[in-house]
N, C-alpha and C positions, 0 to 999 in steps of 0.2 A: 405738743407736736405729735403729727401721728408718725404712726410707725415708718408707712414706707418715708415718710418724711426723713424722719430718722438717721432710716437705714443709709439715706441719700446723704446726708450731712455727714454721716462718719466716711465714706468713702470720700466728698470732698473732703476732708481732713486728711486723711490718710491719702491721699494726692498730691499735696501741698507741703506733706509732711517730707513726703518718697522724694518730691520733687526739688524741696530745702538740702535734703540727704545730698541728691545726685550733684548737688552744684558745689558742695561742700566737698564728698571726694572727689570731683575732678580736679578741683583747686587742689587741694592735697596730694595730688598724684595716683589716686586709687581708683584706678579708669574700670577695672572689673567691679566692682562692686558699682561705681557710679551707672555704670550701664543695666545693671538689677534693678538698682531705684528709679532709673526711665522707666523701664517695663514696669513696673508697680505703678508707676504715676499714671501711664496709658491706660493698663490692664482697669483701674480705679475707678479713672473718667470711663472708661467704655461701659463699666455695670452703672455708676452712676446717671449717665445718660439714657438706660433703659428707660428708667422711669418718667421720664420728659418726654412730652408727645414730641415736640420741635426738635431734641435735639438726639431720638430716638436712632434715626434714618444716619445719624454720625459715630452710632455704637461698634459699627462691625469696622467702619475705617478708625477708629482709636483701637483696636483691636490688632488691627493691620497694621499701624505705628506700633506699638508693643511687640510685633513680631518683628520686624523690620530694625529696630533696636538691638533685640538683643542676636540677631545678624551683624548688626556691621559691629557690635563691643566682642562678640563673642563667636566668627565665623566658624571655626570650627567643628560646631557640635551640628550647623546645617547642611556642611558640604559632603560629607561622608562618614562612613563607621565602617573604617578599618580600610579596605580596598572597594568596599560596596558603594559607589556615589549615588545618593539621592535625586541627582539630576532626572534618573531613569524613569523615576515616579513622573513628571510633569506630564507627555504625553497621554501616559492610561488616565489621568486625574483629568485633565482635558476633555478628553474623549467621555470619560463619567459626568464633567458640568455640562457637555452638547447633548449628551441624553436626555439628563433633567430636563433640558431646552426642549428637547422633542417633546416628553412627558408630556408637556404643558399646553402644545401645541394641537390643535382639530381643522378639520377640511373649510371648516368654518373661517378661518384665518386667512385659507388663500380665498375662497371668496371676497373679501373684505376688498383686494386688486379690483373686482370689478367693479365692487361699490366706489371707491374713492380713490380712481387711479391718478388723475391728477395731484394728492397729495404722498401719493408713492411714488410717482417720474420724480416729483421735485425733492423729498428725503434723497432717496435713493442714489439720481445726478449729484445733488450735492454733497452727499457724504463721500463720495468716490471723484470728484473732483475737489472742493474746497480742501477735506484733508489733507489727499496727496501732495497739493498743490501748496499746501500752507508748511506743511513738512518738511517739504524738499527747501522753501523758503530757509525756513528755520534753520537746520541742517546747515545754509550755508553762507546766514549770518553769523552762526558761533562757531562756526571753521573748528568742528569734528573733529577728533581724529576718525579716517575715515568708517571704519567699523559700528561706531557708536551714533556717527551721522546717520548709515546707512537702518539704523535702529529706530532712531525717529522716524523716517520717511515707514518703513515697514510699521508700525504704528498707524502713520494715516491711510495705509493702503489696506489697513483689513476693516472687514464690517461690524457694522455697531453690534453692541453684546446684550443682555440679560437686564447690564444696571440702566440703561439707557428707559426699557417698560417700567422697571421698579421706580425710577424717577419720574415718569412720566404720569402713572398710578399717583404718587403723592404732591404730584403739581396740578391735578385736577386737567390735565393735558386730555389729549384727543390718545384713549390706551389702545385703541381697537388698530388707530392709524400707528403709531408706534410699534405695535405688535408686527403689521404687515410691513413695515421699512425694516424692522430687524430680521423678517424670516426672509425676504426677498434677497435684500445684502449680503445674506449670511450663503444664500443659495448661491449666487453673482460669484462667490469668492475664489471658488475653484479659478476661475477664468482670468477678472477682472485685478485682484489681488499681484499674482503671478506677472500678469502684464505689467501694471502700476512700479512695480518693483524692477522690472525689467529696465521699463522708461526713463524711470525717476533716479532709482538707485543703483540702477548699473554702471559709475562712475565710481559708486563706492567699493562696493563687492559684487562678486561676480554671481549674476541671478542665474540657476537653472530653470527654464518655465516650467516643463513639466513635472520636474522633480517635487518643485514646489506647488503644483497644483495639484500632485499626488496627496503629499503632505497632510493639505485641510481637504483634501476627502476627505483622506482617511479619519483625520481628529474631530472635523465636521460633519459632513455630511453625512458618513455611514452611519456616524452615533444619531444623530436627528432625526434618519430615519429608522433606526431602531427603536427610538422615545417615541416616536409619532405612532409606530406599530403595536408597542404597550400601552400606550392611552385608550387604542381602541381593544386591544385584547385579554390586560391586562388589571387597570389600570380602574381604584376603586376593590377591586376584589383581597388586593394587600396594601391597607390602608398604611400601614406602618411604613410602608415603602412610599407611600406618599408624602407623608411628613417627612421622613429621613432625608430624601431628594434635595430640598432647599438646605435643610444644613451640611448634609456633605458638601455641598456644591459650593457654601462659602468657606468650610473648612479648605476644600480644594483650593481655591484659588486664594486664601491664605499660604499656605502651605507652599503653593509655587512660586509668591512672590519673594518670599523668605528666604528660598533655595537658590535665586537669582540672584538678590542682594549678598547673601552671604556669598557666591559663587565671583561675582564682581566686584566685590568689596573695592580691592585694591583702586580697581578703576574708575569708583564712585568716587576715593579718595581724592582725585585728584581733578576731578570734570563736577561732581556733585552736584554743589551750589549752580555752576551753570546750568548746568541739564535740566534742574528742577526748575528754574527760572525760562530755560525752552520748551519745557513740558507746560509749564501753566500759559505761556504765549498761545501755544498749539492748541490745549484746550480750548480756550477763552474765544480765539478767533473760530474758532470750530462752531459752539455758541451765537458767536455775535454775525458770521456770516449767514448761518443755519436762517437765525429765525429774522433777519432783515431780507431775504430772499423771500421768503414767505411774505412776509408783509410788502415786498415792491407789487408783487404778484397776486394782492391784495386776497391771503388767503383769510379763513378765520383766525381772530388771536388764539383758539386753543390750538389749533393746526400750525401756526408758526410757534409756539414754546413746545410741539411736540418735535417740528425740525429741526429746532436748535436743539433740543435735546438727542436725538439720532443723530446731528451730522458732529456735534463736540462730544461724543462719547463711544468710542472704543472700543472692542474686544482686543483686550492691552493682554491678556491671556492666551489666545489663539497667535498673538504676537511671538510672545515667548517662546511656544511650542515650535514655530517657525525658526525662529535665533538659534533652537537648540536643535532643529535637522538639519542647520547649517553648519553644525559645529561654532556658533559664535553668542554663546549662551552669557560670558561674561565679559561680553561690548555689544552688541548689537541686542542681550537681551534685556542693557541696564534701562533704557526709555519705557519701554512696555512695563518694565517693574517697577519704575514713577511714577508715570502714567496713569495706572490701576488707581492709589490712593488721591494722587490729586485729583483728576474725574471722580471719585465716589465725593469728595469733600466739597468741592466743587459743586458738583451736582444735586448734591442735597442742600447745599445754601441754595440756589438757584430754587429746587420744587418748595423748598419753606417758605420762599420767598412770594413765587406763585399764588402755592397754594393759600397763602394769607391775602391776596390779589384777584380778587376776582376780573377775567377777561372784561376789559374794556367794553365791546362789541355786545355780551353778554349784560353790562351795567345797562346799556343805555337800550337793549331789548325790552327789561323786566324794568326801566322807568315808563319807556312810551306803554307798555301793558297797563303798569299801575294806574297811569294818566287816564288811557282808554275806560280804565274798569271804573274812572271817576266819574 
């Protein structure tokens, strides 16, 4: 057996081992320690999964269950120290992942609107429609209390994120058109967001529009265009900052999800199970509308798995930071802090699945070529 082989098999062991443990003390009554041995079983699988190309893209969301773990067995050590509450961290943490996003970003991107606008009208429309619209559904098949309703719909009213290109990268998807539905939506949001939440979730809590379109400037757009302004000024010159970028940025929105759950705990306790079963609906249809609109509208199939991937995927993050200038960080922020892990999990079965799937329309190119070249 080789090494990394190995290395792989002792951590499945010691997975199985943590995960034998945690079911043993919960039965026994020994709920703190049983919640150490989740997080060991997570923490396991996640380095274990590095080494799998397939099951790679699922390392940082078992990562994100390990954190999420020892939140809800052990809130206390997330929610504060001493009188100092951690909450205060999510904004600047925010504001430092839309940077990254800038970072990343060149003038080259908004070009891309003129190249392939018809597959940005239709991401675009349907991520700001189908969402909102499947939210507010949802919302008010599981009769909410109204706060945590009002959490899902703010979920489908904000624009797609970061994991939406990451997926789209590993589904062999259309990355160029992806890239331009995320910066476009993301630009949209000040405006479109604010409204959506007005329209849709004004029944549940009371929306301020411009307060709230203050808001994601401030945690969007300034930072985007700060990253956009170091790519070109800075950017290359301190490499080290360019590698660091992407880890902060999933430590960040680690970090914030943890601070939510543990912050909500209470309210998880009791909506949980539901919520994550409205959360996976919300995704799924996000998915399944995304890329059959595409395909009515008979675009390319890698252009329809990149819309369903823009219009079912979320910045469940930028959600958060919303919940929490509302003051309603632990019920309106608990959907966004769902939301996060299911879409990553979600999402990478989807691109593995893809990406083993070569586009139909693409199949039947490279036979009539072959045919031709007979």
């Amino acid at each position: 057996m080789k090494g990394t082989e190995k290395k792989t098999a002792i951590l499945y062991g010691i997975a199985a081992i943590a995960f034998t443990l945690a079911i043993v003390f919960q039965f026994t009554d020994q709920q703190n320690v049983s919640g150490w041995m989740l997080v060991l079983f997570f923490f396991s699988i996640a380095v274990a999964f590095r080494s799998n190309k397939f099951l790679k893209g699922l390392s940082f969301t078992m990562i994100i269950l390990a954190m999420v773990t020892a939140a809800m067995f052990h809130p206390q050590y997330f929610k504060s120290y001493g009188n100092f509450k951690f909450s205060v961290f999510i904004i600047p943490l925010l504001q430092i992942i839309m940077f990254g996003m800038g970072t990343e970003l060149s003038l080259k991107d908004f070009a891309n609107v003129v190249k392939m606008p018809k597959g940005i009208i239709l991401g675009v429309v349907g991520h700001y429609i189908i969402m909102p619209l499947v939210g507010f559904s949802v919302a008010h098949l599981f009769n909410f209390p109204k706060e945590i309703a009002a959490g899902i719909i703010l979920v489908g009213c904000c624009p797609s994120g970061l994991a939406s290109n990451v997926m789209a990268y590993l589904a062999n998807a259309n990355l160029a058109l992806s890239v331009s539905v995320t910066t476009i939506s993301t630009l949209l949001a000040p405006f479109l967001t604010p409204l959506l939440m007005r329209l849709l979730g004004g029944s549940f809590v009371d929306i301020e529009f411009w307060a709230m379109a203050w808001d994601i400037t401030k945690i969007v757009i300034l930072p985007i265009a700060a990253g956009l302004a170091f790519h070109y000024l800075v950017r290359g010159k301190a490499k080290w900052l360019d590698k660091a970028m992407p880890l902060l940025s999933m430590a960040g929105i680690a970090f914030i999800i943890v601070i939510i759950t543990a912050t909500g705990r209470d309210n998880l306790l009791k909506v949980g199970l539901l919520l994550i079963v409205a959360t996976i609906i919300h995704n799924m249809a996000g998915y399944f509308f995304g890329y059959w609109s595409g395909r009515v509208l008979k675009f390319p199939e890698r252009d329809c798995r990149t819309i369903a991937l823009e219009v079912g995927m979320q910045n469940a993050g930028l959600a958060s930071g919303l919940a929490l200038a509302m003051g309603k960080l632990a019920t309106a922020g608990l959907a966004p802090a769902i939301f996060g892990p299911v879409m990553n999990i979600s999402g990478s079965s989807l691109a593995s699945w893809w990406h083993n799937h070569a586009p139909t329309d693409e199949t039947i190119i490279e036979k009539e070529i072959a045919d031709a070249a007979q």
